[in-house]
N, C-alpha and C positions, 0 to 999 in steps of 0.2 A: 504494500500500500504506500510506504514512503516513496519508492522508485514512484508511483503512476502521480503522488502528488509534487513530487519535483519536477518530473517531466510536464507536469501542464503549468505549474510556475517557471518554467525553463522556455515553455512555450511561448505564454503569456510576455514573458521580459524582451524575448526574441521579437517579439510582434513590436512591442514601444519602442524597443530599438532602432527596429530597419523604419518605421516610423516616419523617420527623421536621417540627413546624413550624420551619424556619429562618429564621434572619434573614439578613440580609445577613453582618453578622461569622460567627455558626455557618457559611455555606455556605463565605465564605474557610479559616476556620477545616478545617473537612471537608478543603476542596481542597487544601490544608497537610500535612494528614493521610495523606490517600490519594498524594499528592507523598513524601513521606518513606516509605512503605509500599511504595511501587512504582515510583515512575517516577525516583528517586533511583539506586534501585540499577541499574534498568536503562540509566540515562544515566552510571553508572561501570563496569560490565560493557563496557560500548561504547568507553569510554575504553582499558580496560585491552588487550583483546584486538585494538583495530583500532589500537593503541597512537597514540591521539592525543596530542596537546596539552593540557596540563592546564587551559589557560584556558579552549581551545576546551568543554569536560568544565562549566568556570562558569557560559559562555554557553550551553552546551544547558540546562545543569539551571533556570537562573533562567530562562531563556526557557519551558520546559516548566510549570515553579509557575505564572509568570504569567498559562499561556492554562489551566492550571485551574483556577486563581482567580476569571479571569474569565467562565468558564464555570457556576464555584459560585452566582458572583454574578448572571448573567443567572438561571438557573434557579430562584433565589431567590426573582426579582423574578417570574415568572410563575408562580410558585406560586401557587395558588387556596387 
């Protein structure tokens, strides 16, 4: 289930992306964006209710930014 919800937030990113001509920084930038929009809240909603560890709440949210950073970024780059 994680694989099919990344893949359709990978999707979703890819779409804002090509959007628009991005550069490298715009696509982090974006993936920044959509991370604070969305997947922020949803990595402290998970926090809250399955009442974890606040650290653990650090390590998902910055592990989440970075794989869609670098997904802004790959996408970027194969933009035509």
């Amino acid at each position: 289930m994680n694989f099919v919800l990344t893949f359709i937030g990978a999707t979703a990113l890819a779409v804002v992306v090509t959007a628009f001509p991005a550069t490298i920084a715009v696509a982090a930038f974006v993936a920044v964006a959509v991370w604070v929009a969305s997947g922020l809240q949803v990595r402290m909603n998970d926090t809250l209710f399955a009442r974890k560890p606040v650290a653990l709440f650090y390590i998902d949210g910055i592990g989440h930014l970075i794989t869609l950073a670098i997904i802004g970024v790959i996408v970027s780059l194969f933009q035509t």
